[in-house]
C-alpha positions as CSV (number, residue, x, y, z in Angstrom):
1,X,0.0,0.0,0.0
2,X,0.9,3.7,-0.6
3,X,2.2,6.0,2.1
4,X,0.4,9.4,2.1
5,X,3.5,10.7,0.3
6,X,3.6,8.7,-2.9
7,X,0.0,8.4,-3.0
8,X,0.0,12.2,-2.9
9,X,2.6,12.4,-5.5
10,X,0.9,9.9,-8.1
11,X,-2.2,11.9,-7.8
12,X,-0.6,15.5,-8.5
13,X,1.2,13.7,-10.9
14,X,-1.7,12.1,-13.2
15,X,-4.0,14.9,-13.2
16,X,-0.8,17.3,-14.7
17,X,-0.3,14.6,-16.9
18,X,-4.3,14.2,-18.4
19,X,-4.6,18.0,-17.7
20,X,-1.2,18.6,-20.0
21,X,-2.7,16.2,-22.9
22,X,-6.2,17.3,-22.7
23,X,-4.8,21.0,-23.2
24,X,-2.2,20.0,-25.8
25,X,0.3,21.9,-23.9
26,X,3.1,22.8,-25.5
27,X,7.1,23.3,-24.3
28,X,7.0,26.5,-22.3
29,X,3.7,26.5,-21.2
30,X,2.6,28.1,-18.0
31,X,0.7,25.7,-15.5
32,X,-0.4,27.6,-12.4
33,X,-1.6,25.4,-8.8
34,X,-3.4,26.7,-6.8
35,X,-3.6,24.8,-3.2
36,X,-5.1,23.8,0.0
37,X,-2.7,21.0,2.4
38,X,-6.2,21.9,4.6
39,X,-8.5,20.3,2.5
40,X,-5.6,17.4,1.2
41,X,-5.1,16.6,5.0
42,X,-9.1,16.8,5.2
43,X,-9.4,20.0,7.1
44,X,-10.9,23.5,6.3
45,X,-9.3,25.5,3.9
46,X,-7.0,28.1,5.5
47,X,-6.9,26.6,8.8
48,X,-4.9,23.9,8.8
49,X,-1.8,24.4,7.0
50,X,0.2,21.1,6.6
51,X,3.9,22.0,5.6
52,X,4.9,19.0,4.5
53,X,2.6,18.3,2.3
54,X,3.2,21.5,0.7
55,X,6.8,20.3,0.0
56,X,5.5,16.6,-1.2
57,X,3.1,18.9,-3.9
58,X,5.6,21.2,-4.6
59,X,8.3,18.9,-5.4
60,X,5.9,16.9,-7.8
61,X,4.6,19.8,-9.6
62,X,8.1,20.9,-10.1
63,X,9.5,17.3,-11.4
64,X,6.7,17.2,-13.7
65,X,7.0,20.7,-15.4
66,X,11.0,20.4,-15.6
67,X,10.4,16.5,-17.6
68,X,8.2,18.5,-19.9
69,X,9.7,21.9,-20.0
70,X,6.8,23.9,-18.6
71,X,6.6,26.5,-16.2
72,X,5.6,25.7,-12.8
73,X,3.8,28.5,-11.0
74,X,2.1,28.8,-7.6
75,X,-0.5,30.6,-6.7
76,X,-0.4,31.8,-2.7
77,X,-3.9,32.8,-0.7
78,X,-5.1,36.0,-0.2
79,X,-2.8,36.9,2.5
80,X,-0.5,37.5,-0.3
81,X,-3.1,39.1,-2.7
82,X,-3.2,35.8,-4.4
83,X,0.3,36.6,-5.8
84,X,2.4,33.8,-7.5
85,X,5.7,32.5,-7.3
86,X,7.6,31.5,-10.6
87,X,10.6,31.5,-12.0
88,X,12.4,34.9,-12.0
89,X,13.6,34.1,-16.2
90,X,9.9,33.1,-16.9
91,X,8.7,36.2,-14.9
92,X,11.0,38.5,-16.7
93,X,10.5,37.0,-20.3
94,X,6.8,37.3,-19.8
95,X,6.9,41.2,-18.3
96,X,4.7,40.0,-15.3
97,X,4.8,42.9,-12.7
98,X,6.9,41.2,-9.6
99,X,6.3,41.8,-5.8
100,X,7.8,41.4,-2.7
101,X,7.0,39.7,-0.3
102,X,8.2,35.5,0.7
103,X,5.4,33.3,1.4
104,X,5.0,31.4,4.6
105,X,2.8,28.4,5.6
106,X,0.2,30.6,7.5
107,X,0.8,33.8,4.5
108,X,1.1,32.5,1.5
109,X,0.6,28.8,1.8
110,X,2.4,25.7,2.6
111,X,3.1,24.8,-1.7
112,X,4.0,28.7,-1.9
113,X,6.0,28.4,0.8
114,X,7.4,24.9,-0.4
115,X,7.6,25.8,-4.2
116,X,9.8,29.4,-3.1
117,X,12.3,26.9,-1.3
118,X,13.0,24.5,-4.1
119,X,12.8,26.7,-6.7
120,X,16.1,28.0,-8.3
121,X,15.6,31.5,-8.8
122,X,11.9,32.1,-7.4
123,X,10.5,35.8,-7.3
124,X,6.5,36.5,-6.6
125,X,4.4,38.1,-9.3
126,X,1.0,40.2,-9.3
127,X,-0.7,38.6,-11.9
128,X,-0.2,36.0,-14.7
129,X,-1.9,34.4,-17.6
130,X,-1.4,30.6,-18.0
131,X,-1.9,28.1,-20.1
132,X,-3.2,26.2,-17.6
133,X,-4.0,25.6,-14.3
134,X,-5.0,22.8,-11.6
135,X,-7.0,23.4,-8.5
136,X,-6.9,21.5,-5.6
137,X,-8.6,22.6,-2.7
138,X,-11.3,25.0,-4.4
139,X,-8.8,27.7,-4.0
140,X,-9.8,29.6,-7.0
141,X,-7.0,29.8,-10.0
142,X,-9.7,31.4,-12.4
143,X,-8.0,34.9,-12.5
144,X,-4.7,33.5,-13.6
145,X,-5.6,31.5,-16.7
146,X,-5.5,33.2,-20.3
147,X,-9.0,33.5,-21.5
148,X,-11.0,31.3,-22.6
149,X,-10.8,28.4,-19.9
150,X,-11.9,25.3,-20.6
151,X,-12.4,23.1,-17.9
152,X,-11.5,19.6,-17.4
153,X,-12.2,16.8,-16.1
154,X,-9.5,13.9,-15.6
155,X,-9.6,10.6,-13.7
156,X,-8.5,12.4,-10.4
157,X,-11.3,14.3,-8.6
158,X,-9.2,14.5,-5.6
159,X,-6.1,15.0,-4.3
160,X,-5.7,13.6,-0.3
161,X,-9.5,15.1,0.8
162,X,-9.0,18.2,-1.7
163,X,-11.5,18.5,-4.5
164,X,-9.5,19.0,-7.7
165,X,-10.4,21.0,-10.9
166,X,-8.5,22.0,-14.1
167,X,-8.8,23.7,-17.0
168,X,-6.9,25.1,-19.9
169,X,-6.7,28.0,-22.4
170,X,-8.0,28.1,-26.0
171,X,-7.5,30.4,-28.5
172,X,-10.8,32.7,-28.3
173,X,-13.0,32.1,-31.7
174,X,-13.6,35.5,-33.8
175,X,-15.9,36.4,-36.3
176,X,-19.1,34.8,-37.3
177,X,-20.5,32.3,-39.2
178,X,-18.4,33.0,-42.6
179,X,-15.2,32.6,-40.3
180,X,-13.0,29.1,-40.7
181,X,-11.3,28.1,-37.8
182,X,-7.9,26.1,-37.3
């Protein structure tokens, strides 16, 4: 049988995978998480931050993006404005406005917290537009996916406790009814 660790790995790590063929996600895409380690560890959101699960999320979102050359980015809670932490290059190469401030477990968010560790090179953003985006927790990513989201649904609903829920970006369709589309 699974320990909580690997169990919680192979479920972070499926739904990136379905979410990252479902969207067709190509090298250099931007996946943002958002994230409860309440709700995963079967508590209410926001008040029951669970470090180490925010490291066992973190590390797993970050192995998957580097084996498919995405961009991992992390959404913290609204103690931090919702802001995000990314790679400094990506943040930079994109022209997101950055902010400063560190996340922490009980501001920010355990993955936040987690993902700034690990990360080589984090900084925290305002705002971003992704390419895609899993939720897990019901933490609310919307704001941070490129218009138009289309949600998905993959074989994991859950992550620990944590209701989960993805979506990714679409070209938005223009014209009318003489327009051909790609």
């Amino acid at each position: 049988m699974m320990n909580d660790q690997e169990q919680i790995r192979a479920q972070v790590m499926t739904a990136l995978s379905e979410l990252s063929q479902a969207g067709c996600l190509d090298p250099g895409a931007q996946i943002v998480v958002g994230c409860s380690t309440s709700e995963i560890a079967g508590g209410r959101i926001g008040k029951n931050s669970v470090p180490q699960i925010g490291e066992w999320v973190a590390q797993a979102v970050m192995d998957f993006c580097s084996e498919h050359n995405f961009v991992p980015i992390f959404q913290c809670c609204e103690h931090l404005n919702r802001s995000l932490v990314m790679p400094l290059d990506a943040a930079k190469n994109n022209g997101y406005t950055r902010v400063n401030a560190v996340p922490q477990p009980k501001a920010g968010g355990s993955v936040p917290a987690a993902a700034w560790k690990i990360m080589k090179n984090p900084c925290l953003v305002m705002h971003v537009q992704a390419d895609a985006g899993i939720d897990i927790g019901d933490v609310l990513i919307g704001m941070h996916l490129r218009p138009v989201a289309v949600p998905f649904r993959g074989t994991v609903s859950q992550v620990g406790q944590a209701h989960v829920v993805m979506a990714f970006s679409r070209l938005p369709y223009v014209g009318g009814e003489r327009a051909v589309y790609a």
